[in-house]
N, C-alpha and C positions, 0 to 999 in steps of 0.2 A: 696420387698413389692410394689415398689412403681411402676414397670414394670407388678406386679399383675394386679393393680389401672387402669392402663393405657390399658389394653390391654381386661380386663372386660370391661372397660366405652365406649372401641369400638366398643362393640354389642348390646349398646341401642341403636334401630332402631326410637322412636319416641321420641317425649318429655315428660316429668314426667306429666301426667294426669291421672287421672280417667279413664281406657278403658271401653265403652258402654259393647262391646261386652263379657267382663266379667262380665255382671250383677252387675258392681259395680260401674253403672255410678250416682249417686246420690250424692250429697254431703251430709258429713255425719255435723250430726249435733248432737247440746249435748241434750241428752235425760237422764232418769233417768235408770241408770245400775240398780237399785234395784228390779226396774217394772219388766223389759223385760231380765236380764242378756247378753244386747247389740244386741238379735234378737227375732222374735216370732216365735214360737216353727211350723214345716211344718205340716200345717193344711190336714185335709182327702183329700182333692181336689186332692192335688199333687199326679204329675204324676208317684212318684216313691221315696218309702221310703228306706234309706242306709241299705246296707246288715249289716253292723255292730253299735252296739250301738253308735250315735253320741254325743260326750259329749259335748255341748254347755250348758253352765246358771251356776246354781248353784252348786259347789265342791262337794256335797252332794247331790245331784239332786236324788228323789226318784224313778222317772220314767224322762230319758232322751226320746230326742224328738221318738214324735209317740207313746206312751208308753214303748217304750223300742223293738220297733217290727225289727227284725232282717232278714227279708225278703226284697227283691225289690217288690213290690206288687202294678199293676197297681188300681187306688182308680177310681172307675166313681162316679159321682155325678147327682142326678134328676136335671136335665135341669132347674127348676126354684129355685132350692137351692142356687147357686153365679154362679156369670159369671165371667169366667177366662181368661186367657191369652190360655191357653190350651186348651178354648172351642172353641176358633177364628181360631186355625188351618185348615186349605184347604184340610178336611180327605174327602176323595174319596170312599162314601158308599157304592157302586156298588162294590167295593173291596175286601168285605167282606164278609166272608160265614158263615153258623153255618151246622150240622151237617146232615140236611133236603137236602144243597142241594149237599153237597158230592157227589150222586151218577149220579147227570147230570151235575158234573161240565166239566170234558172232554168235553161234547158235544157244551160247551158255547166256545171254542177257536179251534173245527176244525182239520182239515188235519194238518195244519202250528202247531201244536207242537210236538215237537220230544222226550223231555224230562221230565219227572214231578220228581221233586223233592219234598221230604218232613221231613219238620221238626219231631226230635224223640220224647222228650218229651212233655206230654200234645196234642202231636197229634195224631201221630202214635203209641205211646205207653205213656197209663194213668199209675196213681198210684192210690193203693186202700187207701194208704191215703189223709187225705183231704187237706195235704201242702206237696210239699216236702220239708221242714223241717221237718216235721213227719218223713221222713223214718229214719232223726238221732235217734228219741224215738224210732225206731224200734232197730236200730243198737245197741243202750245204752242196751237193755235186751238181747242182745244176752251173751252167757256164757263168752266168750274173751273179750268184752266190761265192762260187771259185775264184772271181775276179774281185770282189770288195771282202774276199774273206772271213766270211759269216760263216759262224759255226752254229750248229744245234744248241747247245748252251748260251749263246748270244742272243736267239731267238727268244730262247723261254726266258732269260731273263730280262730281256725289252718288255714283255708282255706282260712280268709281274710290275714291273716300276710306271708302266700307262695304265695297270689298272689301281694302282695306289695314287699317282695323281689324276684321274678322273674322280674316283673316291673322295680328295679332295675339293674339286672342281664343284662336282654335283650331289657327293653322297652317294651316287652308285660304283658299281665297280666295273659296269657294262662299257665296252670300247671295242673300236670296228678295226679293221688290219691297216687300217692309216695311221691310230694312234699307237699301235707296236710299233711301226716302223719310223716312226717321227723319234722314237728313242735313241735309233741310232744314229746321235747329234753328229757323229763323222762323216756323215753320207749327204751327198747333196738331195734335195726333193726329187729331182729326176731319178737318181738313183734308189730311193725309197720308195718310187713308184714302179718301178723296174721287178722291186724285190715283193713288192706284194702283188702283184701280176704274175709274178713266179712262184709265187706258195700256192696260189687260186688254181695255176692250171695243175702244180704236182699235188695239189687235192683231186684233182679230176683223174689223175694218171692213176693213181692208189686204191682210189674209192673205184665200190661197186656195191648193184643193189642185192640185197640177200632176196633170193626170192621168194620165201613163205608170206612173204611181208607184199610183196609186189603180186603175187596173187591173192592176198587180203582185200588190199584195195580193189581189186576187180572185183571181189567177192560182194564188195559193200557197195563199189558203186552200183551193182544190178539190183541192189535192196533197198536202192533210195537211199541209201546214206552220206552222206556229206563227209566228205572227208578234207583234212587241218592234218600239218605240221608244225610241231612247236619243238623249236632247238633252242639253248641255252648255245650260244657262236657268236664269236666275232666277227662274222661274215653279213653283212647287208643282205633284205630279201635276196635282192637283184642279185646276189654274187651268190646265194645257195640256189638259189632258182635254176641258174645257167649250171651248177654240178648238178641238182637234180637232174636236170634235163638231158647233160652228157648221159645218164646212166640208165632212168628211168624209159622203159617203152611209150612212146607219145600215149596211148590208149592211157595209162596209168596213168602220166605227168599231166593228163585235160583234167582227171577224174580229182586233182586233188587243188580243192577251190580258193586254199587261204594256205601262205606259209609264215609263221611267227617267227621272229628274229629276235633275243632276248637285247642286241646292242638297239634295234629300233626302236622299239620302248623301251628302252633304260631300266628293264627291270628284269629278274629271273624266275625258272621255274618255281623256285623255291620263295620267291619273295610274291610277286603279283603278278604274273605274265597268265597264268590260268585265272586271273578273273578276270581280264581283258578277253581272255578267249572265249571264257562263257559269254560276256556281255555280248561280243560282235556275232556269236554265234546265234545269239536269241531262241535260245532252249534253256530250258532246266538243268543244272548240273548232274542231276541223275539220269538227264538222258546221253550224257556224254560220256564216251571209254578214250582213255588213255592208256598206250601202252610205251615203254620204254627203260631202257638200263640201268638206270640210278632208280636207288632206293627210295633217296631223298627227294631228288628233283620231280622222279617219274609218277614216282607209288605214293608217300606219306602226302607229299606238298597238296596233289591235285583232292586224293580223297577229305582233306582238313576240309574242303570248299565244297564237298559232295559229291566230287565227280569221280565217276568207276574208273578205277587204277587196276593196273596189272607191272606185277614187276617182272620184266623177260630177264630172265638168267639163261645168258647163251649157253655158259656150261654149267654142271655139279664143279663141286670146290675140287674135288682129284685129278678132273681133266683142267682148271683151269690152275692148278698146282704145278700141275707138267708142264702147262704151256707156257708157263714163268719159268721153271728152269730151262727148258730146250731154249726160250727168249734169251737165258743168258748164255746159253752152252754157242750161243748163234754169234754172239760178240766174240767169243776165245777163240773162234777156229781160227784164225788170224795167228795163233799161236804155234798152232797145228801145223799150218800149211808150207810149204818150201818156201822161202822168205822170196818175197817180194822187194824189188827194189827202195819202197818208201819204207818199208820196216827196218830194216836191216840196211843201217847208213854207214862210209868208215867212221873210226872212232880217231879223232888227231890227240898227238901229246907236244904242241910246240917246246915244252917248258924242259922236255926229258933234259937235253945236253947241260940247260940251264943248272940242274941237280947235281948232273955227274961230278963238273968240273966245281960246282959248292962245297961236295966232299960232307954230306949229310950222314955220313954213319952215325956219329953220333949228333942225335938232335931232340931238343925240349921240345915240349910240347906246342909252346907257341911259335916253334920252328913248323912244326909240323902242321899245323890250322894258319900261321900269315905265311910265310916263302911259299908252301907248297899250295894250300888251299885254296884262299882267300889272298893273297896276291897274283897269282894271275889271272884270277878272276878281274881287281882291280888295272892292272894291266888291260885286259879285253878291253876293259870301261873305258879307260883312258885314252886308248886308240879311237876308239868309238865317238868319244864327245870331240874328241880335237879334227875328227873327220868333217865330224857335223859341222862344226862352227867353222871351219876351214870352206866347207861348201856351202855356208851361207853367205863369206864373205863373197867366194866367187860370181855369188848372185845380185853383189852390190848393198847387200843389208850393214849397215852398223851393229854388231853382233859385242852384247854386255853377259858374261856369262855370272851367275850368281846361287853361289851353293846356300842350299838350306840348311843352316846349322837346328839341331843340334848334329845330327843323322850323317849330314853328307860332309862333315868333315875331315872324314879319311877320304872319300873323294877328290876334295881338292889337292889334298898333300900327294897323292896319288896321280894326278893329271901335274902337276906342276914337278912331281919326280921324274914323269915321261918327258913333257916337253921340256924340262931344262930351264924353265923359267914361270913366273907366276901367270895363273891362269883365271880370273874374274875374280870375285869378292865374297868374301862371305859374309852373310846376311839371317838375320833373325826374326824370319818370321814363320809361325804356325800356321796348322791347317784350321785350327781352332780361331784365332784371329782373322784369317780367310773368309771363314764361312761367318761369321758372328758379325763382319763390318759389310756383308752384300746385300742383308735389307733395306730396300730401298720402298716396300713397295709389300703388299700382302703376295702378291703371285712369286714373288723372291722364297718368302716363309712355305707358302705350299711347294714352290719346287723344290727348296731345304728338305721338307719332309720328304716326300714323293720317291727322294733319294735311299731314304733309309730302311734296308732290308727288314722284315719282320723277324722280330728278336734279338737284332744287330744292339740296339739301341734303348736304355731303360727310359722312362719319364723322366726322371732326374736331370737324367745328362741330356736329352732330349732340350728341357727349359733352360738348364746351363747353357748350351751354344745357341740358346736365343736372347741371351742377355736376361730372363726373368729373372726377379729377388728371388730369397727363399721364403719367402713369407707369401707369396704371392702364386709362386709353384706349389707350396702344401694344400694352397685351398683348390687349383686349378685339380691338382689330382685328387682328391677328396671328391671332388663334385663327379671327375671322371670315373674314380671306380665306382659309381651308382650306376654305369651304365651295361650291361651283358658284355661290351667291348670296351675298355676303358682306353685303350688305345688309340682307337677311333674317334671317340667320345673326347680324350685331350683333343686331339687336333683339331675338332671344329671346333673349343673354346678357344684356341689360338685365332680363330678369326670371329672373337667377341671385337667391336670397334675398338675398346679401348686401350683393349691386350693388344691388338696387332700397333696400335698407335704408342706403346709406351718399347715392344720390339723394335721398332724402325727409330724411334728417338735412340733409344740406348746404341743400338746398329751405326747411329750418325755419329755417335759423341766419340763412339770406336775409331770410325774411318776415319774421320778429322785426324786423330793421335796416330793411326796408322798411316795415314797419307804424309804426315808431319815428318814421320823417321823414313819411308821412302824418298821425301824429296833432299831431307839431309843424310842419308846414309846411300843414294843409289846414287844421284847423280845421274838421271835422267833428262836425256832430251826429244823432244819430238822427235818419231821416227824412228825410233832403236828396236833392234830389234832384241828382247830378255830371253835368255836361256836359263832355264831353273833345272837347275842339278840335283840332284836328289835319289835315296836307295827305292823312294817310291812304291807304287804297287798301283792306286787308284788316279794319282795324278789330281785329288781333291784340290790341293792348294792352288794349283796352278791352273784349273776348272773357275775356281772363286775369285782368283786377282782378274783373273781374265774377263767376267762378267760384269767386276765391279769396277778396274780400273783401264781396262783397254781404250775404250772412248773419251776417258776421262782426261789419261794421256797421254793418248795418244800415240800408243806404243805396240808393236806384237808380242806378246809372251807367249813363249813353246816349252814345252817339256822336254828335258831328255835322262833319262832312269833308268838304274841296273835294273830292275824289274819292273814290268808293268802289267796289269789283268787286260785281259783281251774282252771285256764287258763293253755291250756297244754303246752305253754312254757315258763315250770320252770325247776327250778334242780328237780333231783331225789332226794336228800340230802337236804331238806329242810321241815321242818314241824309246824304246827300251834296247837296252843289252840282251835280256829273256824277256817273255813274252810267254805269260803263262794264267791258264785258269787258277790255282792254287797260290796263295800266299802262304808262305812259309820263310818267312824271313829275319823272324826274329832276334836270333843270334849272329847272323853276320851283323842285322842293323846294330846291335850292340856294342858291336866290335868297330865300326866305325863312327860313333858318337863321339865329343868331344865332351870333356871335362868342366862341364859348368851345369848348372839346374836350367830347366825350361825357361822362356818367355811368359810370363803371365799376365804383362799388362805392357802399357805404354804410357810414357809422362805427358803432360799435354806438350812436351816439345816434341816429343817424338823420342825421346829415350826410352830404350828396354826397360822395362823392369823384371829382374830375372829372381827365381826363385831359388833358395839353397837346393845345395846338393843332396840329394835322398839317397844313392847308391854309397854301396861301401866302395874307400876305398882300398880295399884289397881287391875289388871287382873292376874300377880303373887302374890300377897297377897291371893285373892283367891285359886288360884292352891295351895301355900303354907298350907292353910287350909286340900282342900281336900286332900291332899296328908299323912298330919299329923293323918286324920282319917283313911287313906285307912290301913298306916303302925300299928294302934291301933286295928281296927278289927283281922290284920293277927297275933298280939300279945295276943290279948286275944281271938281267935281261937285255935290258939294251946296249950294254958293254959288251953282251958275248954275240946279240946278233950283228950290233956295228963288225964287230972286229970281223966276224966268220962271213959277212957280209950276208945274212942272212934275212929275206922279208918273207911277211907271211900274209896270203888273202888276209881280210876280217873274218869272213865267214871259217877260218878255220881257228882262228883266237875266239870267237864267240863261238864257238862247239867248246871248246875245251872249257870257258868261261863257266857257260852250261851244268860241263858237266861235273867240275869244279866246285859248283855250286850245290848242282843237285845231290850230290854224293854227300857231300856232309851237313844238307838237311837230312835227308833219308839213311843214307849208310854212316855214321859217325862210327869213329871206331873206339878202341876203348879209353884211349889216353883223349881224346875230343869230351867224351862223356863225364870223365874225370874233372876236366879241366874247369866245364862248365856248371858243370853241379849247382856252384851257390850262384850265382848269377843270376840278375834280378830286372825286373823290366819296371821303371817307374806310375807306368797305366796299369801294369797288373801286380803288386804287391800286395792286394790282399788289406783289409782293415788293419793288420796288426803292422803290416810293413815288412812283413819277413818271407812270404810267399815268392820263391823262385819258378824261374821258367818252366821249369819241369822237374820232377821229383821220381827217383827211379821206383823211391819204394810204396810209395802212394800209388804207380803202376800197377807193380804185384799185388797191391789191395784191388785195384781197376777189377783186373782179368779176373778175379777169383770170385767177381761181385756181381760182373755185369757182362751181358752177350756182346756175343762178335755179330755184328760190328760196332765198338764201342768207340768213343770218342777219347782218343790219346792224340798227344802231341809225336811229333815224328821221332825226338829223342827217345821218349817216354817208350815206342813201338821198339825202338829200335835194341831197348835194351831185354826187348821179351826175347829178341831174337828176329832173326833176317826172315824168318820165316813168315814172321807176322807181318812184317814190312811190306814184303811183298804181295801178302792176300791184301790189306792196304790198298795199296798203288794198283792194283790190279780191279778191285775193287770200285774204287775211285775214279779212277782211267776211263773204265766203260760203261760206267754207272749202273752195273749191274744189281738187277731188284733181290736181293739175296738176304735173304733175315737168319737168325739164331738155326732156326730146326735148320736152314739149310747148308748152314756150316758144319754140322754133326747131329749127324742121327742117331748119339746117344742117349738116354734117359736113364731116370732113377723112379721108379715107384714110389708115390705119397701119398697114401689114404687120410680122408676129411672128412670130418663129419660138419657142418655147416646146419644149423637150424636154432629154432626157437624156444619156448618154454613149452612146447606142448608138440611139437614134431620137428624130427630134423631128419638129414639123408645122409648116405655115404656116396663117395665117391673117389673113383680110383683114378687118380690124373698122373702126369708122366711131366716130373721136373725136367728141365731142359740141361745138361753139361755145360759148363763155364772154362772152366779151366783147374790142371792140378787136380784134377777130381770131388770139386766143387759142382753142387745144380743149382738151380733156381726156377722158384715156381711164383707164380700170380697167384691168390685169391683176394676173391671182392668182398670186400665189409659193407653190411646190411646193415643199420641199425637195427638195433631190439635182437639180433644173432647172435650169435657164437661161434669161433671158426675153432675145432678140435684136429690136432695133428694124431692121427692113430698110427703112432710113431712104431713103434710096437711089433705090428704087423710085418714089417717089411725089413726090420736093423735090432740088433743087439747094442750093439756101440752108438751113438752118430755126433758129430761136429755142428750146431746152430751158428754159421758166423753171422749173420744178422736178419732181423728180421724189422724192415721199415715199415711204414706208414708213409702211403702217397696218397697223392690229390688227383684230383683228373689229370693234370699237367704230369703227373708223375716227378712232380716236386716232393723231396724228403719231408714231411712235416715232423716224425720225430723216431725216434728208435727206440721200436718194443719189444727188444729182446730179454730185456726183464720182467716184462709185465704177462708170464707167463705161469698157466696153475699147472703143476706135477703131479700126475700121477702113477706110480710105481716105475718112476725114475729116477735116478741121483744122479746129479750135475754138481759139474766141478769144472767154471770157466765158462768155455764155449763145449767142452765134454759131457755127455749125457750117456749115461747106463740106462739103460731100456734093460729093465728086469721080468719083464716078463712081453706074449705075445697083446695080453691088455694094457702097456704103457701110451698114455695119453698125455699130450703138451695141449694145454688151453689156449689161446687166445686171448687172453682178459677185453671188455672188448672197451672202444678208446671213448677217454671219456669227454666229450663229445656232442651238440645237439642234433637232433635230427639232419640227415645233409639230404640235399637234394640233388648233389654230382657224384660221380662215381668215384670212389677210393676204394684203394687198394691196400690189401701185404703183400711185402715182397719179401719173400724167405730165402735164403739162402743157406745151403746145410751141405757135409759132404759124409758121406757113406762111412766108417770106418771098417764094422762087422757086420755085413746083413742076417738076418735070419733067414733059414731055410722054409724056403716056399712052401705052403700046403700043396700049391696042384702046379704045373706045368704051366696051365693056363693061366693061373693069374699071375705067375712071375713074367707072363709075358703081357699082362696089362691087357689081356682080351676083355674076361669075365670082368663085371664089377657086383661085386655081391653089399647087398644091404641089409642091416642088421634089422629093421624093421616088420622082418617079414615079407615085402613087397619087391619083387625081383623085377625091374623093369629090363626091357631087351637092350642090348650093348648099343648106346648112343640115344639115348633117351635121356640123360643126366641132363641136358641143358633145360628141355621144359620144365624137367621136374622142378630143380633150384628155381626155375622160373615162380613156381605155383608156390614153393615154399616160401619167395620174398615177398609173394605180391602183398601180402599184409602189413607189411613195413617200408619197402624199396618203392619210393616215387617213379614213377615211370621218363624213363630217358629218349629226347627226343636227340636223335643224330644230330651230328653236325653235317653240313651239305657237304658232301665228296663230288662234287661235281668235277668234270676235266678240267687240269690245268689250261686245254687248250681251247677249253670253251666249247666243247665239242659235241653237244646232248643232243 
């Protein structure tokens, strides 16, 4: 170990600090986790939203950040909306073309180019849908999709977890539609082959070639020019060739002599796939034009390497503003229309007679959350597994059912209240001991990772369910944040020889002591077949025993779970009550726990070792309750269908189960909200230990702080009002790309002055409405600046409720609403008298060394008394008038700040926004 210690601690290259250049130069400071969930959620501005849901904030979070948008999607913003870090960039406009002037662009570079290259999609070849994410809703109705049940969310999340374990594999992230579909472990190979032969031809069905682009190339091949396509795709030559060719005129498809595949070489535009193209091209990079959609991949990448870039912007930002709302307006008509049979299904109530003859007038509250809610849910359940195992027997299997305590405790009391007698065993084991004893093997450890969504999972916990000490993990992340990605950067120190060989010992010394309490606590024999019971969601634990003990002994393990995520990689062998993209389960799971501390360890005979109790108990008194009703509903349910001789499909006890369920995640009413208040989830307490599920009034701080769409838990939504619930779920549902301006087209006027010791500007931006008559605005901290509120101008009165400091990440780093210089104002609180139309709030600015990422203030203020406008015009935010003298025309403010920071503001290079779907 200690030769481990020594020989890691000799590849920290600097000293333990804060690196700038990870955007994480800030010192963090203690802010309230309840407000913010420790960041503010990536506002419209930004340059590029994560291809897969990021799950930052709340466990329960109804719409994670962005509303849940599963795209990389460049965002532009009207020039006088907020000024960014991202607006300061040194963009080269001359560089950019739109589709007008396609046909004399040749003639702009002359004799001296020999080659034109072009980007495939979105250039050369459009889609007639309005994302490609659309083309997976195309893919999902084809008859092969329909029949294995593949959703558009299925798809794009296959293709983020095969390009994180390629990443693993080789360091790239580049993968062909064979490694997407190898994700969906449910599907046999034939069938995976099926489905990516079916996405190939409904790319041929969607796509077509834009023709300015297609008479380019005729243009270039009469000029002797050679013409190259270079796509960033997961598509092999051969398989973009054969769409080329569906769409391209044969005269066109001869003329273009070389097609780039970024999965062929294993590399990107943006990484090195343009100096492969120079080389095989065998010209000079300045005799090369590229032209294509991305900034990054199309424009910046190729000219670092000398080659002439053009960046095509199909539209201006107003038309492609539209074409994002009507994109959304395209998903609601559904809402619109005379209901169609799959929208509008009946609604069943089995349980109604059950109530009447109960005599519930009068009833507590855990009458009302176990008899009515959550025990016919557990009823559905009950029906549901004793079906299962009942139709395994009939299959000849030896069927051992065994509930996972702690969670599926009310489960069993619940199956054995329906069948009249005891039904399998309860059994203690975690997901954590699952995953922690299946190293066998370094491809074990990468397919561990490979699993873990980006931002799911810190370092920390990350080396915990590998067995790493702690002494061991501080140096592995030390060394890792030296790297621009320290993420990344841990996990190929995970396959250091020694690191992977002290994972798999520790992995063994596990499974030995977990194999030890399976052989004396299951009572297994060759042959059986295990049923793991469980409130579930991912079906991890049952994924993990399966890989590590199936062969071992020789046994089948299946799942069977009130809920399960429809992500396609799961077992085949594994099935739910609900079936759902969204997890939100928290509070029933808590309601069916059992009253004992977690599993922490195992003896070496195989005894639990279980840890104390960390919940209050006033919090199991409660569960106690409900639980007592849940088992009392399932008892006089079956007493009143016996007697009335009544049966019911499943399918109509699992609607009602459903809806049961879904109703008091999303709708809680108010005696539910009550109930649950202090209730606590032992993963998320919080450092102090006091941190409950959700907190109403830390909501009310939410809304008043941060845009819609903000990341609340569903209680938390629920108690702003139905209202919000439903833009929510609405939201969510269709994944519509909807940011802040587009939820309300309110604003607030906030003039700034922003400059230096020897010049600075104004400018008049339009804070965005929040909520309650709260705005919030963005501005970027330069060093060596000064950011001036000319508060003055526009309010008599006004309300500062906070004014943060973010990091590129839009992480809190600390709260500077004190660090504020007054001038002919008086405050009292978060209250400021603005005494005259020259009242000015400073900025102090942070102190700080030079940074090299972009930060932010984020202001937050609400109107009380505005002052009456000088002109018409400026209270409507046309005119921006500058004190300087210097009256630039309406939309000029971004160069200017530009030219004002370049003396100070290190120049920001983008992050690659390339397609999620690989699509360049």
């Amino acid at each position: 170990m200690q030769h481990i210690l020594k020989r890691i601690a000799a590849k920290i290259t600097q000293p333990d600090v804060n690196r700038q250049s990870s955007g994480k130069s800030c010192i963090e400071h203690t802010f309230d986790p309840d407000i913010y969930g420790g960041t503010i959620p990536r506002l419209p501005e930004d340059d590029v939203y994560d291809e897969v849901y990021r799950f930052i904030g709340h466990p329960d979070a109804m719409f994670p950040d962005g509303g849940g948008l599963t795209e990389k999607i460049a965002k532009w913003q009207k020039p006088d909306d907020r000024l960014l870090w991202s607006d300061m960039r040194d963009t080269d406009h001359n560089a950019q073309i739109t589709a007008k002037d396609i046909p004399k662009v040749l003639d702009e570079f002359g004799a001296s180019l020999k080659v034109l290259s072009l980007d495939c999609f979105d250039t050369l070849l459009w889609r007639k849908t309005a994302t490609p994410r659309d083309v997976f809703a195309v893919l999902a109705d084809t008859p092969i999709a329909r029949r294995l049940g593949v959703t558009p969310h299925q798809r794009i999340s296959a293709a983020a977890r095969a390009r994180r374990a390629k990443a693993l594999e080789n360091g790239s992230s580049e993968i062909d539609i064979g490694d997407i579909y190898r994700s969906f472990t449910s599907l046999s190979s034939e069938q995976r082959e099926l489905l990516a032969e079916a996405e190939i031809r409904t790319e041929m069905s969607v796509c077509f070639a834009f023709s300015p682009y297609v008479e380019l190339i005729r243009l270039a091949h009469t000029r002797g020019i050679k013409i190259v396509v270079v796509s960033d795709t997961y598509l092999r030559e051969a398989e973009l060739r054969r769409l080329l060719a569906r769409h391209l005129p044969p005269d066109v498809m001869q003329s273009i002599s070389k097609v780039y595949c970024s999965v062929d070489y294993g590399t990107s535009k943006s990484d090195a796939l343009f100096q492969i193209v120079i080389k095989e091209c065998g010209v000079p990079a300045s005799q090369l034009l590229h032209i294509g959609d991305n900034d990054v991949a199309d424009a910046q990448a190729p000219r670092k390497l000398g080659v002439r870039a053009l960046h095509f912007l199909p539209f201006d930002r107003e038309v492609a503003d539209f074409l994002r709302l009507q994109n959304a307006a395209s998903s609601l008509i559904v809402l619109e229309q005379a209901a169609p049979e799959a929208v509008i299904q009946p609604c069943y109530s089995p349980f109604r007679p059950v109530f009447s003859v109960a005599n519930l007038n009068q009833y507590a509250h855990e009458t009302l959350i176990g008899y009515m809610s959550f025990g016919p849910a557990l009823y559905a359940y009950a029906r549901f597994l004793m079906d299962e195992v009942e139709a395994l027997q009939r299959q000849g299997k030896r069927v051992k059912v065994f509930f996972l305590l702690r969670d599926a405790y009310l489960l069993s009391a619940a199956c054995e209240a329906y069948a009249r007698k005891p039904v399998g065993k309860l059994v203690r084991i975690r997901k954590f001991h699952a995953i922690a004893a299946s190293f066998k093997t370094r491809a074990d450890i990468d397919y561990y990772i490979s699993g873990i969504e980006p931002e799911c999972d810190t370092l920390h916990a990350i080396a915990k369910q590998l067995l790493l000490p702690p002494e061991l993990t501080e140096l592995l992340i030390r060394v890792a944040q030296q790297s621009d990605d320290p993420k990344m950067a841990f996990h190929r120190l995970l396959h250091d020889e020694d690191v992977s060989e002290l994972i798999i010992k520790n992995s063994f010394t596990l499974r030995v002591r977990l194999m030890r309490y399976i052989s004396r606590e299951l009572e297994l024999e060759d042959g059986d077949t295990i049923v793991l019971a469980d409130i579930g969601y991912n079906g991890r634990t049952q994924e993990y025993l399966d890989r590590t003990f199936k062969d071992e002994l020789n046994i089948e393990i299946l799942g069977r779970y009130v809920f399960c995520s429809d992500e396609p990689h799961r077992a085949s062998n594994s099935k739910a009550l609900v079936t759902s993209t969204w997890d939100n389960t928290t509070v029933f799971e808590q309601c069916c726990t059992l009253r004992e501390g977690a599993v922490i360890d195992y003896e070496m005979d195989g005894k639990p070792v279980i840890a104390d109790i960390t919940l209050t108990e006033r919090q199991y008194e409660k569960v106690g309750k409900i639980q007592a009703e849940c088992l009392r509903l399932i008892d006089d349910a079956r007493a009143f269908f016996a007697k009335s001789g009544m049966t019911h499909d499943y399918s109509i006890l699992q609607r009602a189960a459903h809806a049961a369920l879904f109703r008091n995640a999303y709708m809680p009413v108010e005696a539910e909200l009550e109930y649950f208040k202090d209730f606590q989830h032992d993963k998320f307490m919080g450092p102090d230990r006091n941190k409950t599920i959700y907190h109403l009034e830390s909501t009310w701080k939410n809304v008043r702080r941060l845009p819609s769409p903000y990341r609340l838990g569903a209680y938390e939504t629920r108690g702003l009002g139905l209202d919000f619930t439903f833009s929510g779920l609405v939201q969510r549902r269709f994944q519509l790309d909807l940011g802040p301006d587009d939820m309300n087209v309110r604003f607030s006027p906030l003039k700034v002055s922003i400059g230096g010791m020897h010049e600075s500007k104004v400018f008049l931006l339009r804070a965005q409405h929040l909520h309650d008559g709260y705005f919030s605005v963005l501005l970027p901290y330069v060093s060596g600046t000064r950011v001036k509120m000319l508060l003055g101008e526009h309010y008599e009165w006004l309300q500062i409720a906070d004014i943060q400091f973010l990091n590129t990440e839009r992480r809190v780093c600390r709260n500077v609403s004190s660090a504020l210089e007054l001038k002919e104002i008086n405050r009292k609180g978060e209250i400021y008298e603005l005494l005259s139309q020259g009242s000015v709030a400073t900025i102090l600015p942070v102190d700080l060394q030079q940074l090299d990422m972009p930060h932010y203030y984020h202001v937050v203020f609400r109107p009380l008394i505005s002052r009456a406008p000088e002109s018409d015009a400026e209270a409507r935010g046309v005119a921006i008038k500058e004190e300087d003298s210097c009256r630039p025309r309406n939309g000029d403010s971004l160069p200017e700040i530009r030219r004002i920071a370049s003396a100070t503001a290190t120049r920001i290079e983008l992050a690659d926004c390339s397609d999620p779907v690989k699509s360049g």
